[in-house]
N, C-alpha and C positions, 0 to 999 in steps of 0.2 A: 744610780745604782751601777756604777762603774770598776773597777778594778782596775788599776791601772799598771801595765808591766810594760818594761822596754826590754825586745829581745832580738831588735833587727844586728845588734852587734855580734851576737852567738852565730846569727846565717851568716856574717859575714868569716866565721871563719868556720863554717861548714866541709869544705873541699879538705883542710887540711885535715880537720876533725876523722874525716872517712876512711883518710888516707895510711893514718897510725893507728888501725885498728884490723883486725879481721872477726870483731865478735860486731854482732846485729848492734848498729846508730840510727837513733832516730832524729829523720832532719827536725830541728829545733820548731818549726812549725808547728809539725807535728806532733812533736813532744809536749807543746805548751798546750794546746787540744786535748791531748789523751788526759794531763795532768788536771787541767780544769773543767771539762766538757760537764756538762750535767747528764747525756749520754753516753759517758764513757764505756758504762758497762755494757754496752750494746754494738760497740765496735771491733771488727776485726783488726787492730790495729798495726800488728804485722805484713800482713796484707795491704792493709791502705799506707802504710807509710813506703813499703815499697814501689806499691804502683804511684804516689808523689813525688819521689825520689827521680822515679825514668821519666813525668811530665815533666820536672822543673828541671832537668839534667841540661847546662848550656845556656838554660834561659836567666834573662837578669830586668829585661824591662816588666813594668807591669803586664801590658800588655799581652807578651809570651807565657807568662805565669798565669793568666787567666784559668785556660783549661784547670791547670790542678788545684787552684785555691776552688774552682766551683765543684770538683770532685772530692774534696775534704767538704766542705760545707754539705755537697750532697751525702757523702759517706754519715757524716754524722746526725743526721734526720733531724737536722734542727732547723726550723720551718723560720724560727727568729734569729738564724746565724745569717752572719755577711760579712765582705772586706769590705772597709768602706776607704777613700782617698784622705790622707790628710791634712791634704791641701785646703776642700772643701766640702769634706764630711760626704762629698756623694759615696753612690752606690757600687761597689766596682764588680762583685759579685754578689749575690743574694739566693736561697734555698730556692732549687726547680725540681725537686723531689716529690716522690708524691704524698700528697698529707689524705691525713682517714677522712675527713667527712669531704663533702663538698663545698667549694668555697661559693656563697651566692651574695658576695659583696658585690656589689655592680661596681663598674672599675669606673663609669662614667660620674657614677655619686661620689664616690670617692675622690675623683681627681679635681670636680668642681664645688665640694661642700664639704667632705671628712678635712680632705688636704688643704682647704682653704684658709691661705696665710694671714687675708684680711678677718677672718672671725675673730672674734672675742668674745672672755663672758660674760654674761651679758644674768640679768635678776629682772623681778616685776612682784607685783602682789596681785594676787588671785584672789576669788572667793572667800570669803568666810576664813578672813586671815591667815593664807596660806601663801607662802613664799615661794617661787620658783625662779630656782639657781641653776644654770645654764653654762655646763660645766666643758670646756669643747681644748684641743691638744694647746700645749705649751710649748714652744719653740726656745731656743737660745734665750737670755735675756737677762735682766737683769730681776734677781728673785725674786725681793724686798718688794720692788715696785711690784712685781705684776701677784705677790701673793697681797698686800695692802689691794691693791685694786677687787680682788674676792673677797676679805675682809671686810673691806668697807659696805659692799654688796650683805653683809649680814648684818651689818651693824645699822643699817639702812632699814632693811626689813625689819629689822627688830624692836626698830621704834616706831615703826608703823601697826605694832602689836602682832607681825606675826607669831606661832605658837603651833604651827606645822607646816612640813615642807615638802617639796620636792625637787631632788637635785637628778637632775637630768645630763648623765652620762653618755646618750647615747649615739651624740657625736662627736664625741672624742678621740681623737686619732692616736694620743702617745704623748710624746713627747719629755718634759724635765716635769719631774710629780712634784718638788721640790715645793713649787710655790701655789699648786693645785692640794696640797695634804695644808701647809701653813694656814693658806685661806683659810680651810673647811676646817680649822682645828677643831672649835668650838661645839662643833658641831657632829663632831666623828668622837669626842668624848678624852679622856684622861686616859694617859698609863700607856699600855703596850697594845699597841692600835692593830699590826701587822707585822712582817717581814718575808723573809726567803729562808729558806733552808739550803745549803749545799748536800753533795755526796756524801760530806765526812759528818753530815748533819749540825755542820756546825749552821747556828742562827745569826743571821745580821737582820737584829731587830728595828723598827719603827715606833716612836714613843712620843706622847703630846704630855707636856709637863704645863704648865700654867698658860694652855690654848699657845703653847712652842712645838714645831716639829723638831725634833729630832732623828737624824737620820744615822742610824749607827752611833751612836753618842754625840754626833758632828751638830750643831744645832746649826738648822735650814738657814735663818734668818730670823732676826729680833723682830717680834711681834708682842702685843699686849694679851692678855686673857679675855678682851670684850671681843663681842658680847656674850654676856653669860645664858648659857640656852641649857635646859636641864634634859636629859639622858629619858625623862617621860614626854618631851614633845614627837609626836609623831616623825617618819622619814622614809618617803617612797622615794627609792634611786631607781630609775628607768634604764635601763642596760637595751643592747641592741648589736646584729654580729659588727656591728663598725665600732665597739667599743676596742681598742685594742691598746697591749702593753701598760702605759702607765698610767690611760683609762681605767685598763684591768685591776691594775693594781690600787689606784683610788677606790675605785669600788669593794676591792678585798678589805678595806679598812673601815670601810659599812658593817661587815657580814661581822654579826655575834653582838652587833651594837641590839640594844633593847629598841623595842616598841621601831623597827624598820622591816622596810619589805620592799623587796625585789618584783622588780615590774618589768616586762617586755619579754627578750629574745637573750638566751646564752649569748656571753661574749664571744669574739676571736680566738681567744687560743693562744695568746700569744703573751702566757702568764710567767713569765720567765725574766730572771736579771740576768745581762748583761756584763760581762769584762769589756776591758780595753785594752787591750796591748797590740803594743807598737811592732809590728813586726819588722819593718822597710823606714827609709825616707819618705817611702809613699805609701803605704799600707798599715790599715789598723783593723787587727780582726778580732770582730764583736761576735764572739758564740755565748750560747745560756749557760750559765754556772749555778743559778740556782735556780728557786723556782717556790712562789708566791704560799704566805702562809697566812689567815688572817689573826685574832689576838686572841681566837682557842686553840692554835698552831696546826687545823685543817689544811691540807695541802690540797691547794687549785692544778692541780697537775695536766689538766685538759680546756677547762673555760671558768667563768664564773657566773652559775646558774641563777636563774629566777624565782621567783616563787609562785607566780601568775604567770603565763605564756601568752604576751599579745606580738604578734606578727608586725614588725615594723612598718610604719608605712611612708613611702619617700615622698612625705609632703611636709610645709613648714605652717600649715593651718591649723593652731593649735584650738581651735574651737571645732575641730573635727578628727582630733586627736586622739584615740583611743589609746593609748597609752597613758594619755595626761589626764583623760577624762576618770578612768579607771582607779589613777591615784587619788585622784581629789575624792571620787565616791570613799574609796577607803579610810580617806584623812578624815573624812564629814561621821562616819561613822560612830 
């Protein structure tokens, strides 16, 4: 969910830009923020473009730029904005504003189980022919492959006779949905699955045409329609606050499906797409432009809620899993 602009050439002629005017300029930074921001109506932007203007005044490395790229980021209350290098995609600045609720992601779980590079997903058959798909973040990669690798994971269960399921989001950290939505086609149903909405309300939709995603009309990756799973088997997605971004967003593409139910803890928050523009040689700043709709065009504008409340709990014993254990009672039902 990217947006792609190049506008580090405009900063590069900033100074002269200033110099042949005496009516109010806004550094290009800032302008490309005001113009795209999914907050924009809630900025002073006169105000913060001026106070940008006297941080970055003289400065050219990243480095010196720092202060006022984290004071736009923090100006802007966007808890999912950041510069990132783009060199190697790290972090250069990221939101240290204050967000409404309290955040009780433990940063130890997270840094050795949400963020862990080595996970994969991972499937099993359960009780009383119930499937459990193991749905955890997607890194760089190559799409085809790693959406076939979930694919296959259905296609698996499904000749095993399962006929209900449970897809378990809720260690998922983010990442590319691209081959996390392909996978689950069959599964998440036909037609207009999701999308985002911008400010001007325009929609960039999400679409599954013959178990194909569709991304914006872009098709994700060539995939087949098996296996064929009908829209009455049951589907409890287990949600959790470590669900985040295109967790989020996978799981938006559940919500309004028939015969499913939401299990566990509100997501993160962190329900928003992303731009990419290129600001620098060295900077690419990712703020929210839109913000998550599922395929009755509800807007997630804070989390994506449950329908049962069970309290996460940081263990991997799924036979003492009340989360999992709660699904299967519902699917037996």
């Amino acid at each position: 969910m990217k947006n792609i602009t190049r506008i580090f050439m405009v900063c590069l002629l900033w100074s002269s830009c200033k110099a042949q005017t005496t009516e109010t300029v806004y550094h290009p930074i800032v302008l490309k923020a005001k113009e795209t921001s999914l907050y924009t109506k809630n900025v002073a932007w006169e105000k913060v473009n001026k106070k940008f203007i006297e941080l970055t005044e003289g400065k050219q490395s990243t480095a010196e730029l720092k202060p006022a790229l984290q004071y736009l980021i923090n100006s802007l209350g966007d808890k999912h904005g950041a510069f990132r290098s783009t060199k190697d995609h790290s972090i250069v600045v990221s939101y240290t504003g204050e967000i409404n609720s309290r955040d009780l992601r433990h940063s130890k779980f997270v840094n050795t189980v949400i963020n862990d590079v080595t996970a994969k997903f991972s499937y099993q058959l359960l009780e009383n022919n119930i499937g459990y798909l193991k749905v955890v973040a997607i890194g760089q990669g190559n799409v085809k492959e790693q959406a076939d690798f979930i694919r296959n994971g259905l296609k698996d269960l499904k000749i095993q006779g399962v006929d209900k399921w449970i897809v378990d989001l809720r260690f998922n950290g983010g990442g590319n949905m691209e081959p996390m939505v392909s996978g689950l086609a069959p599964l998440i149903g036909e037609g207009f699955i999701a999308g985002s909405i911008n400010v001007q309300n325009e929609i960039r939709d999400f679409t599954i045409k013959n178990g194909q995603f569709y991304n914006y009309g872009r098709l994700a990756c060539e995939m087949d329609a098996l296996p064929k799973i009908d829209l009455t088997e049951k589907v409890a997605v287990l949600l959790s606050r470590y669900t985040i971004s295109s967790g989020e967003m996978l799981a938006t593409a559940f919500k309004g499906r028939e015969n499913t139910k939401f299990i566990g803890e509100a997501t993160a928050g962190y329900t928003t797409g992303n731009g990419y523009d290129v600001v620098s040689e060295e900077l690419v700043m990712i703020i929210s432009q839109d913000i998550f709709i599922d395929r009755n065009k509800i807007k997630y504008d804070k989390n994506v809620d449950v329908d049962q409340y069970i309290e996460f709990q940081h263990t991997i014993d799924m036979k003492k899993d009340n989360q999992v254990n709660s699904a299967i009672e519902w699917l037996n039902e």
